[in-house]
C-alpha positions as CSV (number, residue, x, y, z in Angstrom):
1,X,-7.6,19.9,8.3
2,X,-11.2,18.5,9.6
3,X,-11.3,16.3,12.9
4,X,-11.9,13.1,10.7
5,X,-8.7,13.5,8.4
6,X,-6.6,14.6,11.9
7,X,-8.0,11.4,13.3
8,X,-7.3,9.1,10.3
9,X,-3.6,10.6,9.4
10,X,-2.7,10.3,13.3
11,X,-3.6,6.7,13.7
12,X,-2.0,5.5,10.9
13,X,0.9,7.0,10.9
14,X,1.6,5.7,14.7
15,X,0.4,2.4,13.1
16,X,2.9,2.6,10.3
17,X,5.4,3.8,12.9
18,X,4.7,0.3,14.8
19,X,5.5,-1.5,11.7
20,X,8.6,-0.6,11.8
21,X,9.4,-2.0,14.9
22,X,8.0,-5.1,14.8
23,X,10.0,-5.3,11.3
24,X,13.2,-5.0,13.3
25,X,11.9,-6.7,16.1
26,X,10.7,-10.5,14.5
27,X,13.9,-10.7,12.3
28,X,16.3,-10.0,15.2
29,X,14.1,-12.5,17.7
30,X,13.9,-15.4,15.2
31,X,17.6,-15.8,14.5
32,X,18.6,-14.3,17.8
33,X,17.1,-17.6,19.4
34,X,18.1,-19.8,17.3
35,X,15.7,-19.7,14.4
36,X,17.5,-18.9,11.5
37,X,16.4,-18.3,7.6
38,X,14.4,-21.3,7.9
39,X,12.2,-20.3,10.8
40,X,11.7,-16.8,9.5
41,X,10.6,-17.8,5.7
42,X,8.1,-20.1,7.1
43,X,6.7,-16.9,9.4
44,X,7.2,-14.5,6.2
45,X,5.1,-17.1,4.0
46,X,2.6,-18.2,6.6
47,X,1.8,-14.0,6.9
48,X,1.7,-14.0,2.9
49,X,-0.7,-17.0,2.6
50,X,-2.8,-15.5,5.0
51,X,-3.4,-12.0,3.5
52,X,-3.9,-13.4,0.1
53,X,-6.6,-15.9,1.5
54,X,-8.1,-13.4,3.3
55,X,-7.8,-10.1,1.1
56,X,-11.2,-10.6,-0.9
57,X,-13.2,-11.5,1.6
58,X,-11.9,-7.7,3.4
59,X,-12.9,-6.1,0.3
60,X,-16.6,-7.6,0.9
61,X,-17.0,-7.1,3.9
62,X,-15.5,-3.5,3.9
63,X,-18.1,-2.8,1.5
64,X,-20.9,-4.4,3.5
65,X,-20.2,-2.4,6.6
66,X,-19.1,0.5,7.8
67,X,-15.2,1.1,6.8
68,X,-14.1,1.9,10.2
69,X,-15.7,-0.5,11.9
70,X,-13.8,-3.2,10.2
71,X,-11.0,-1.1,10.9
72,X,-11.5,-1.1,14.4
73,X,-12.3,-4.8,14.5
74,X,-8.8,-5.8,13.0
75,X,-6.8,-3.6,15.0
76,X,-8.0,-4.6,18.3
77,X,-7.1,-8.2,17.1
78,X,-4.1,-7.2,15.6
79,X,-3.5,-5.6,19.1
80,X,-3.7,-9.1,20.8
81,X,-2.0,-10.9,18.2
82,X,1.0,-8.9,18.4
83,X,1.2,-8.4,22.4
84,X,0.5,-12.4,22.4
85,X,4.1,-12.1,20.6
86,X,5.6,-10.1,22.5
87,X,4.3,-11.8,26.3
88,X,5.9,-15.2,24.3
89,X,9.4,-13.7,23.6
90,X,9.4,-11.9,26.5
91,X,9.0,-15.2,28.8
92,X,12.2,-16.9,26.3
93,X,9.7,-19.4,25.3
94,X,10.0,-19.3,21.9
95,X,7.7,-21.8,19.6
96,X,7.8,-21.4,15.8
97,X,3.9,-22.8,15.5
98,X,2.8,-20.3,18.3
99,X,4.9,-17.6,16.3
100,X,3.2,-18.6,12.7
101,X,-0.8,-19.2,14.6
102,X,0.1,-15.3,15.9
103,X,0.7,-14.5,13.0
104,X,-1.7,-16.0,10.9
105,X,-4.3,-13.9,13.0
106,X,-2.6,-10.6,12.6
107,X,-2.1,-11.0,8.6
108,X,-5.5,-12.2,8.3
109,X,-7.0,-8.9,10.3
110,X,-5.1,-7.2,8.2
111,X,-6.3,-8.5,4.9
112,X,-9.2,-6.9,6.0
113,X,-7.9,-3.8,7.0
114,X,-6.8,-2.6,3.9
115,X,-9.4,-2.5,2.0
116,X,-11.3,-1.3,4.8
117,X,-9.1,1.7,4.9
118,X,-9.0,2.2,0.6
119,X,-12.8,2.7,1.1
120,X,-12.6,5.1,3.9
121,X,-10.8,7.8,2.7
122,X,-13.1,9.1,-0.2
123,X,-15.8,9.9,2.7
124,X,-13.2,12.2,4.3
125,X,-11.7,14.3,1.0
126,X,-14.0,16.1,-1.4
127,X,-13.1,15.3,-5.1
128,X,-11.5,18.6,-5.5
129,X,-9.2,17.4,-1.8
130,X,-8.4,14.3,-2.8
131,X,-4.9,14.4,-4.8
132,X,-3.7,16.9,-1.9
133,X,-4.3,14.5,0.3
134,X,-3.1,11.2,-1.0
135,X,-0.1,13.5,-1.3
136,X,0.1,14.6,2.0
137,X,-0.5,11.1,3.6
138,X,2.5,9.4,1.3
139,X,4.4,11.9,2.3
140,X,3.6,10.9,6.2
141,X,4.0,7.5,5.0
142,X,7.4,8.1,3.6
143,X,8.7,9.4,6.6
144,X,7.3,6.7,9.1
145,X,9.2,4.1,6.6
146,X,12.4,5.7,7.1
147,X,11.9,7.1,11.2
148,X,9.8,3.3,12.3
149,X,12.7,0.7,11.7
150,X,15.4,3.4,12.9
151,X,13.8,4.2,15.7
152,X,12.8,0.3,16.1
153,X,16.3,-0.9,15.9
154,X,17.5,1.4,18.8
155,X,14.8,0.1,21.2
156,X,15.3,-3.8,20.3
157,X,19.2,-3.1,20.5
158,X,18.7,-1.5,23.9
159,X,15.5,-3.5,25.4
160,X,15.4,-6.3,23.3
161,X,12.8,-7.9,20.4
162,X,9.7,-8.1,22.9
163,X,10.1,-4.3,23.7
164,X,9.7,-3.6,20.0
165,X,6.5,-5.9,19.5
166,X,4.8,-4.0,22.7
167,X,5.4,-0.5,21.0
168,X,3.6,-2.0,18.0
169,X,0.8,-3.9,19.5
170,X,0.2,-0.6,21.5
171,X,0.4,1.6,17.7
172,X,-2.7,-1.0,16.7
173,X,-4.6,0.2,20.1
174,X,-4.1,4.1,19.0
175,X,-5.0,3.4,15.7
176,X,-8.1,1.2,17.1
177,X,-9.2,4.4,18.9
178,X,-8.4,6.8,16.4
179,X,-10.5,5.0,14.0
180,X,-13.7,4.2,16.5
181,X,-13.9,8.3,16.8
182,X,-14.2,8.7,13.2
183,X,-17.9,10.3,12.9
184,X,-18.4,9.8,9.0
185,X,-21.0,6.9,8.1
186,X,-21.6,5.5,4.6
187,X,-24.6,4.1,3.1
188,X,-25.0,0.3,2.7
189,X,-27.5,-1.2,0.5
190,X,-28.6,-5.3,0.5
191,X,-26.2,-7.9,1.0
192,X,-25.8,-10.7,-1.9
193,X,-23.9,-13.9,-1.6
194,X,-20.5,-13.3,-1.0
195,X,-19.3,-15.2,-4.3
196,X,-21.6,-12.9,-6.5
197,X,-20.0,-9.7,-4.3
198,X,-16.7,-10.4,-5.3
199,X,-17.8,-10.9,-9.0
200,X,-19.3,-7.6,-8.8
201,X,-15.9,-6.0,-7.6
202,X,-14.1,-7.9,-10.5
203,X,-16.7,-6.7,-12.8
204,X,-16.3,-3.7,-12.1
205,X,-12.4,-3.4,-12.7
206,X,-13.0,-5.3,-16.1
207,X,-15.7,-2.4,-17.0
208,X,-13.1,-0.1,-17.2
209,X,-10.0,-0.6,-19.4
210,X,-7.8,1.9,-17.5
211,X,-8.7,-0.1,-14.3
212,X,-7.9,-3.5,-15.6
213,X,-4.8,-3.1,-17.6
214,X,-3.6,-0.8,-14.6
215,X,-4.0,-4.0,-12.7
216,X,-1.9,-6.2,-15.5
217,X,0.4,-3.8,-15.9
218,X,1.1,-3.8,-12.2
219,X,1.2,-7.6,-11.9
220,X,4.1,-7.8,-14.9
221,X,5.5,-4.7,-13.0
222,X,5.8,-6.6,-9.3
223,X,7.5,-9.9,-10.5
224,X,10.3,-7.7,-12.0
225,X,10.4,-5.4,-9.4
226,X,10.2,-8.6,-6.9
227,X,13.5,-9.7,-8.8
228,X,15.1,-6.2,-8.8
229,X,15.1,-5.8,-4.4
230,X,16.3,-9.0,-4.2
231,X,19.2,-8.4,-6.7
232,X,19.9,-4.7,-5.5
233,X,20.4,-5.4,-2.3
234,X,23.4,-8.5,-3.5
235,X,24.7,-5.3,-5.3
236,X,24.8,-3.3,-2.8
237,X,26.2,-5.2,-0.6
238,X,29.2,-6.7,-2.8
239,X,29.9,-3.7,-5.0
240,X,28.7,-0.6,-3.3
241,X,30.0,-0.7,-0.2
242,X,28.3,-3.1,2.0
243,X,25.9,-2.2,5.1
244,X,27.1,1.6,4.5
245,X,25.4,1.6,1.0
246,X,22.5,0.2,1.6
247,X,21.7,2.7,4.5
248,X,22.7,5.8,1.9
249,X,20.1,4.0,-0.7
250,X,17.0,3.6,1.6
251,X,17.7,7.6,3.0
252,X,17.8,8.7,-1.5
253,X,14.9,6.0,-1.1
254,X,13.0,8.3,0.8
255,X,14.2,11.8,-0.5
256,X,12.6,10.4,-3.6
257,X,9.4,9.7,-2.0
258,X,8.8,13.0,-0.6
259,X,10.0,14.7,-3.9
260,X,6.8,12.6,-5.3
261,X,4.6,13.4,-3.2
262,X,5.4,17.3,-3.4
263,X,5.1,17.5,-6.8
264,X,1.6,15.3,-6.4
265,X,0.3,18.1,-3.7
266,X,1.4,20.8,-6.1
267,X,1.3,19.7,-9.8
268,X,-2.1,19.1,-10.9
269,X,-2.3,18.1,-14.3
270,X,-5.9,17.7,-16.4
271,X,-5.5,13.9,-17.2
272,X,-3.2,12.8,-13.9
273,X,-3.5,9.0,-14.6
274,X,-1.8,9.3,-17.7
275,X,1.3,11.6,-15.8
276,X,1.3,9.2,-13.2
277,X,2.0,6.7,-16.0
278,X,4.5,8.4,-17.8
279,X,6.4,9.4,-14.1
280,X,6.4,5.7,-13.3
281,X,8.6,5.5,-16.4
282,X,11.6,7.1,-14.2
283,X,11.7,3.7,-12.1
284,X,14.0,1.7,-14.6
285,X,16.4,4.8,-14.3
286,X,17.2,3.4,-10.3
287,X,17.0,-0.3,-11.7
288,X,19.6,0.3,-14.2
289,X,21.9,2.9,-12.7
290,X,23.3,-0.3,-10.7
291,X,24.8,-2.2,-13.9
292,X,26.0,1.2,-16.0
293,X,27.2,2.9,-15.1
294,X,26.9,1.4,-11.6
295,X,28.5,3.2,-9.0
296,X,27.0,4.7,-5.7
297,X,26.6,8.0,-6.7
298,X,24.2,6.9,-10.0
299,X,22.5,4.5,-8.1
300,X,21.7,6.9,-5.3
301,X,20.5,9.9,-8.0
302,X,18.4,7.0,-9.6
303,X,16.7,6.0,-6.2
304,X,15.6,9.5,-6.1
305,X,14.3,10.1,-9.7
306,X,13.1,6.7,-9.5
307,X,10.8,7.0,-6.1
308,X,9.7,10.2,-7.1
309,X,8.4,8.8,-10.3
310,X,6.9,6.1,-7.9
311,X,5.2,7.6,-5.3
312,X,3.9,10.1,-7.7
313,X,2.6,7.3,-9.7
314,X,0.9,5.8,-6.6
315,X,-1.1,9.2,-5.8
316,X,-2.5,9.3,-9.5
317,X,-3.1,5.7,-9.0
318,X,-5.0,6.4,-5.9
319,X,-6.9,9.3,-7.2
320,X,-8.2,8.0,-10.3
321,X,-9.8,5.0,-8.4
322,X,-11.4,7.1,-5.4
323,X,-13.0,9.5,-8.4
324,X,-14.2,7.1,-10.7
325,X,-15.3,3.8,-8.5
326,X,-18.3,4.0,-7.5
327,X,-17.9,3.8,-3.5
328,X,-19.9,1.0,-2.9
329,X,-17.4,-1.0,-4.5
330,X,-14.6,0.5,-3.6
331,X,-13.0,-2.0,-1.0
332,X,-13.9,-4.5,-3.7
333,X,-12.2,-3.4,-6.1
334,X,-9.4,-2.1,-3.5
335,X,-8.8,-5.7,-2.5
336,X,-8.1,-7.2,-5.9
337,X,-6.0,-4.3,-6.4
338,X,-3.6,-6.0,-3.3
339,X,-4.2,-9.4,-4.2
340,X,-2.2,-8.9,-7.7
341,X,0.7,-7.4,-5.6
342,X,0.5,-10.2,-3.0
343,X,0.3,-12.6,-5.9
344,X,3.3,-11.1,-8.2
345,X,5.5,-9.9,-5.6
346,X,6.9,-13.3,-4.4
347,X,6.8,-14.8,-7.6
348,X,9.7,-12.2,-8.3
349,X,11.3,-12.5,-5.1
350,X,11.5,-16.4,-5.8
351,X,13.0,-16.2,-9.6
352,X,15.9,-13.8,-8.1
353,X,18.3,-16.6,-7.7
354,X,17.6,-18.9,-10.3
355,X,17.8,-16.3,-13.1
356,X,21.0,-14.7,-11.5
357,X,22.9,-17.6,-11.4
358,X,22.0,-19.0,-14.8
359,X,22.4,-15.4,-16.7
360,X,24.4,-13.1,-14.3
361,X,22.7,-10.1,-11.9
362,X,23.9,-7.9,-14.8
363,X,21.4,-9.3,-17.5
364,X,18.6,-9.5,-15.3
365,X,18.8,-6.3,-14.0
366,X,18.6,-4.7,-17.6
367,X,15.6,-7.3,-18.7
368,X,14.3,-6.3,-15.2
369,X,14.4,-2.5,-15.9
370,X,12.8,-3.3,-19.4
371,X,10.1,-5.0,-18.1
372,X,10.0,-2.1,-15.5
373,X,9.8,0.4,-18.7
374,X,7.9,-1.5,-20.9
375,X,4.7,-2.0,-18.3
376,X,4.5,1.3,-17.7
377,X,4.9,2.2,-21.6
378,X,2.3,-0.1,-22.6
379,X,-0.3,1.1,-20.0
380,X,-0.2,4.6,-22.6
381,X,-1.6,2.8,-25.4
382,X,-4.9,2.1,-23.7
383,X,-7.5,4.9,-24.7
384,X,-8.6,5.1,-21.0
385,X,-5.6,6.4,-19.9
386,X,-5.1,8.7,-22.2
387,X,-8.5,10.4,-22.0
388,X,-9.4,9.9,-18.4
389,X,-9.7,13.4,-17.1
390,X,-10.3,14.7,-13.1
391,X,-13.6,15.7,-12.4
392,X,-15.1,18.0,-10.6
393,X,-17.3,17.5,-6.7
394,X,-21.3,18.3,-7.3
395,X,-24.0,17.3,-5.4
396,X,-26.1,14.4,-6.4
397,X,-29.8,15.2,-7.7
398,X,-32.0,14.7,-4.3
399,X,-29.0,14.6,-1.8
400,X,-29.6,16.7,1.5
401,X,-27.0,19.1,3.1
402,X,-24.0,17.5,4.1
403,X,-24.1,14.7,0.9
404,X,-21.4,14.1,-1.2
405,X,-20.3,12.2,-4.2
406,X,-17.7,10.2,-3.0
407,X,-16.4,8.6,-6.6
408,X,-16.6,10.8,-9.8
409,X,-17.9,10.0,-13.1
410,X,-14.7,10.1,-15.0
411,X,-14.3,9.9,-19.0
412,X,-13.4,6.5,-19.2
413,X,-15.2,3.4,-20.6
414,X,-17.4,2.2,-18.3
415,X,-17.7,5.5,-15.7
416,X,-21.0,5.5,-13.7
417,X,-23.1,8.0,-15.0
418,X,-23.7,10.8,-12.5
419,X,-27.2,11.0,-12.8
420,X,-27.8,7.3,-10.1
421,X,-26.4,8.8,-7.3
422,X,-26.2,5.3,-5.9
423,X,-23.9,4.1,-8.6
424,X,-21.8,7.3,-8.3
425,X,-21.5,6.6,-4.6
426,X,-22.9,9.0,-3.1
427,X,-22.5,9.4,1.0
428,X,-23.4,11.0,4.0
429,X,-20.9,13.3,5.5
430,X,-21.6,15.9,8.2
431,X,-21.8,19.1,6.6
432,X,-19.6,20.8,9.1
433,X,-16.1,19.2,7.9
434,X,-15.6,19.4,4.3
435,X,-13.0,16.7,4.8
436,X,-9.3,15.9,3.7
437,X,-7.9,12.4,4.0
438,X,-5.7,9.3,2.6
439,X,-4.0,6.8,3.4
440,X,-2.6,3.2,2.8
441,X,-2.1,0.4,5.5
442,X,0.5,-1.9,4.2
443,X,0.8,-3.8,7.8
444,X,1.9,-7.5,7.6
445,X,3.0,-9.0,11.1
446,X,6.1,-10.2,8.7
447,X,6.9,-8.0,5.8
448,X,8.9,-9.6,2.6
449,X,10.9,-7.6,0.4
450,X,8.6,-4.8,-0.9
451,X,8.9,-1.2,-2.1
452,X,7.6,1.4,0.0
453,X,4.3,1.6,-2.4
454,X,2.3,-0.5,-3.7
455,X,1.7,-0.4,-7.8
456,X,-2.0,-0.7,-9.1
């Protein structure tokens, strides 16, 4: 492992530890003191709003400058936000507009963030390094999910909500520093206007017809996955066994996950897109096991084929875009790539109830799992992923030692040619580490209902 990737995998996953916490820590504080649903849907949406407002303009700007100093940027005022949280519970003052201007600032740091991040990792992982290490950082990711809000509800049940906001404002510090003594720089060329920079990202995706009906595909995908974890978790709780269930389905939750990202680290097939595809067709297995033949036991087999299929999904996802954007656009192109799953997601979330109660959680499930099967299906018939095949590091045509191509010149319609090495991305690295690296911030100061990846 090189010093950069050490640096990168260590501060987010004490990052994505700290999420975890404050998780535990905001839901427990707002009804706690009186808040109630009310109070915490209005947090939830103001934290939404904000990273959908905010999420292009990251991509820009994460493009403009250097990726980690936009990283460090947003964590140090993610770092306030979140101890201004926890200094405000802590003195029992509790004021929903202080709570929702708090965390208006934290999403919106985020929202730049994460596509700060997205265009980051490329610079640390050689092409050949790169599905190895979108494996190995799920995998890290994966188990931060599951250890952050155990460990998180211990320390609030023992030293109450603000103890768990301090542990995560101080994860945002370490990840601040982590990313500040990252040494890899990219090159930058002329600023536009920022509306003809985001055009550029969105021509980009359009250029390439694996790209954009990835990013259809996903949208369908999120509303009926946004109706399936509301709907699950009624299940769970009625017919399964109550709180006792839902713990057993999170911990096959995350067995999944790290069976996907083992076979992404070790099963390396020519055209990975299209087997990420056809694994992502395992996740209506988990949505249906809970109407037929819906008992625990299938339901808990089907989270684990079904995150598997997910998270393995998610590192030929990942892969395909870091080889084939060219990485100037990457955290434009990364930020739409959010934006559809900001978008979709509560849109899902939302139709839950009405749909349930007018057709039964039964029929939706199975149109849910459908939709599920038939996004993923369709995604088959498009001749870019089909033919889109890995491709191989080389050195760009006048680059000096210690220059490499950080996105690829894949087979797909509308692939820059390799011969522009500014279209292809190229960027200085120093020649001493030949890198490894990936990850994927998914920090909102209040998290909705989401799966433990993001799709497209």
């Amino acid at each position: 492992m090189t010093r950069d990737f050490r640096l990168l995998a260590t501060g987010q996953a004490l990052s994505w530890l700290g999420n975890g916490f404050q998780t535990v820590a905001l839901a427990f504080a707002v009804v706690t003191l009186g808040g109630g649903a009310h109070d915490l849907g209005l947090v939830m949406a103001a934290s939404v709003v904000t990273l959908l407002t905010g999420t292009l303009f990251g991509g820009v700007w994460a493009d403009r400058l250097q990726p980690q100093r936009v990283m460090v940027v947003s964590d140090l005022i993610r770092f306030l936000a979140t101890a201004g949280i926890a200094v405000m519970f802590a003195g029992g003052d509790y004021q929903l507009p202080l709570l929702c201007a708090l965390t208006v600032v934290s999403a919106g740091a985020g929202s730049f963030f994460s596509p700060a991040m997205r265009a980051l990792k490329p610079l640390l992982v050689p092409v050949a390094r790169l599905q190895s290490a979108n494996a190995t950082l799920s995998m890290v990711q994966t188990a931060c999910g599951i250890a952050g809000p155990t460990a998180g509800g211990i320390t609030v049940a023992a030293f109450g909500a603000p103890a768990g906001f301090a542990v995560n404002a101080v994860s945002f510090l370490l990840s601040m520093v982590a990313a500040a003594l990252i040494r890899v720089r990219a090159e930058r060329g002329p600023r536009k206007p920022m509306l003809s920079e985001l055009h550029a990202g969105w021509r980009e995706i359009r250029s390439r017809d694996w790209l954009i009906g990835g990013l259809f595909g996903a949208t369908l995908y999120h509303i009926a996955n946004g109706m399936i974890l509301v709907l699950v978790q009624v299940v769970a709780v009625e017919r399964l066994g109550g709180a006792h269930a839902v713990g057993l389905i999170a911990g096959a939750e995350g067995v999944g996950g790290f069976l996907g990202a083992t076979i992404g680290m070790r099963y390396r097939p020519r055209r990975l897109l299209r087997a990420g595809w056809l694994a992502l067709l395992l996740m209506p297995v988990w949505a249906f096991a809970y109407v037929w033949p819906g008992v625990l036991t299938a339901v808990l087999a089907g989270a684990v084929i079904g995150y598997a299929g997910l998270v393995f999904f998610d590192i030929a996802w990942e892969t395909a875009i870091q080889e084939n954007v060219p990485h100037r656009m990457l955290g434009r192109v990364a930020s739409w790539d959010y934006v559809t799953s900001f978008l979709a997601m509560p849109v899902g979330n939302a139709l839950a109830g009405p749909l349930s109660d007018r057709f039964g959680i039964d029929r939706v499930l199975t149109c849910c799992a459908l939709v599920l099967f038939g996004a993923g299906a369709s995604q088959l018939l498009i001749p870019g992923v089909r033919k889109l095949t890995r491709v191989a590091a080389a050195p760009e045509p006048g680059t000096t030692s210690g220059t490499v191509a950080a996105a690829g010149t894949g087979t797909a319609a509308g692939a820059a040619p390799a011969a522009d090495p500014i279209a292809a991305g190229t960027v200085a690295v120093p020649a001493r580490e030949p890198a490894v690296s990936l990850a994927v911030d998914a920090d909102i100061t209040a998290t909705p209902a989401a799966p433990p990846r993001d799709l497209g």
